[in-house]
N, C-alpha and C positions, 0 to 999 in steps of 0.2 A: 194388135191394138194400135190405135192411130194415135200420136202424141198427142194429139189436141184430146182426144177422150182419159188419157192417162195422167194430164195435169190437168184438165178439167179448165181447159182455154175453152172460151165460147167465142172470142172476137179474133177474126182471122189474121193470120200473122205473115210478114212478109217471106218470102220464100231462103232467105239466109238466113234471115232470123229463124224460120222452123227449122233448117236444118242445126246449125247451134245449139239449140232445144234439144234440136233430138240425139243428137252428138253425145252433150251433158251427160243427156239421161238413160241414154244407152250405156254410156261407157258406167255409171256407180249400178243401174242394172246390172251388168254383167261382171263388175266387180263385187257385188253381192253375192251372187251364184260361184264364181269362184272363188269366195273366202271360204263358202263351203266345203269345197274339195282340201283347200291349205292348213286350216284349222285343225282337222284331228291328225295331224304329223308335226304341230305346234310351229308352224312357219307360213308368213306371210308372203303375199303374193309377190312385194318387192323382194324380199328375200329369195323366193325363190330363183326370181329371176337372176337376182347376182350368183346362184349357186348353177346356176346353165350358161353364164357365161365365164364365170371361171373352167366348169367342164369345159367348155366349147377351145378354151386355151390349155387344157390337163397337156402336158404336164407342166407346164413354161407357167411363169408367174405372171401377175398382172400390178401394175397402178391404180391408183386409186380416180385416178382421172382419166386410165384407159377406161376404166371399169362405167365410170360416168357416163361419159363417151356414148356408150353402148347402152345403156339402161332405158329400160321404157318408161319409167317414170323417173325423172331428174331431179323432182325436189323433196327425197328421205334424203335424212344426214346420213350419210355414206358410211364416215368414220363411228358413228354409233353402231348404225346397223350390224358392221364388221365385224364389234367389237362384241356383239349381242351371236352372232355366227361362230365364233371363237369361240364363246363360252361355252355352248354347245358342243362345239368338236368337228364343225362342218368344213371350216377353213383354218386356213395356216397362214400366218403373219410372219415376213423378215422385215429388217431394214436394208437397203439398197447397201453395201458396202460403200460404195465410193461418194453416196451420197446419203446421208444417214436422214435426213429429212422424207426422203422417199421411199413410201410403205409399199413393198411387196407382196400381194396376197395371190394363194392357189388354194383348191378346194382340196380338202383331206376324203382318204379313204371314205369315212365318217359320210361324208358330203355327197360325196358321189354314191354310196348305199341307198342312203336317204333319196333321192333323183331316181333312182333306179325302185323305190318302193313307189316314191308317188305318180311316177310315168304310166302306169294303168289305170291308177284312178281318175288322173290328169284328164290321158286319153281317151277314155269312157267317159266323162263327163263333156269334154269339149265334141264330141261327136254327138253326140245324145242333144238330140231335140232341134240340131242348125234347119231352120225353116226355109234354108237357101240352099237350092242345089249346087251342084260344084262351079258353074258356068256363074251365075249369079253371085256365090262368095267369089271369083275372081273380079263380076266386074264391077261389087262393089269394094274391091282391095283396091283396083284402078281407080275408082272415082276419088276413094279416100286421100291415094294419093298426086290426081289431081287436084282435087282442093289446096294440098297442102304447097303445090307448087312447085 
């Protein structure tokens, strides 16, 4: 469906402007569609994401401002989120010995189960339905990241 029929634009838009548009609307589409998969395992899409890149550093601890760093989406409160992952049993909290200001988190056993259940659903759902052959998701990963400069 062509964004001007999807928000229901009748007057034609300049060519950056449509893409913006469609950027927007793409990206809470698709964040729609995978809240689906995230929800019946009781964990959000940012969340998840911090629980793959703490995997991604198993067994070595992370910062909270490594962890930032890295994250696709930069503006959830971090230090909540954590603390919401904790309670749960996903992740593991120290403070830095030599620097007791600086929180330490790894993902727990717990965490890494939990990844390892959603990783089929995940990957079943993000395969299912891409209207872009492999050659076309590559060159619009390139375009994306020209745009961005």
């Amino acid at each position: 469906m062509k964004i001007e029929d999807a928000i229901h634009q009748r007057k034609p838009m300049f060519p950056m402007q449509k893409v913006f548009i469609n950027l927007i609307y793409t990206y809470h589409w698709h964040m729609d569609r995978s809240n689906s998969v995230f929800k019946p395992f009781g964990i959000t899409a940012q969340q998840y994401n911090v629980l793959r890149i703490l995997r991604g550093r198993y067994p070595r601890t992370a910062t909270m401002g490594e962890i930032k760093t890295v994250m696709l989406d930069k503006n959830p409160d971090l230090t909540r989120m954590c603390d919401r992952l904790l309670q749960k049993g996903w992740i593991e909290r120290a403070f830095n010995a030599e620097n007791r200001r600086e929180v330490l988190v790894s993902i727990s056993d717990e965490g890494i189960l939990l990844l390892d259940k959603i990783e089929p659903t995940f990957n079943a759902w993000a395969n299912d339905g891409p209207k872009l052959n492999e050659e076309e998701m590559l060159q619009l990963s390139d375009l994306l990241d020209k745009l961005r400069g």
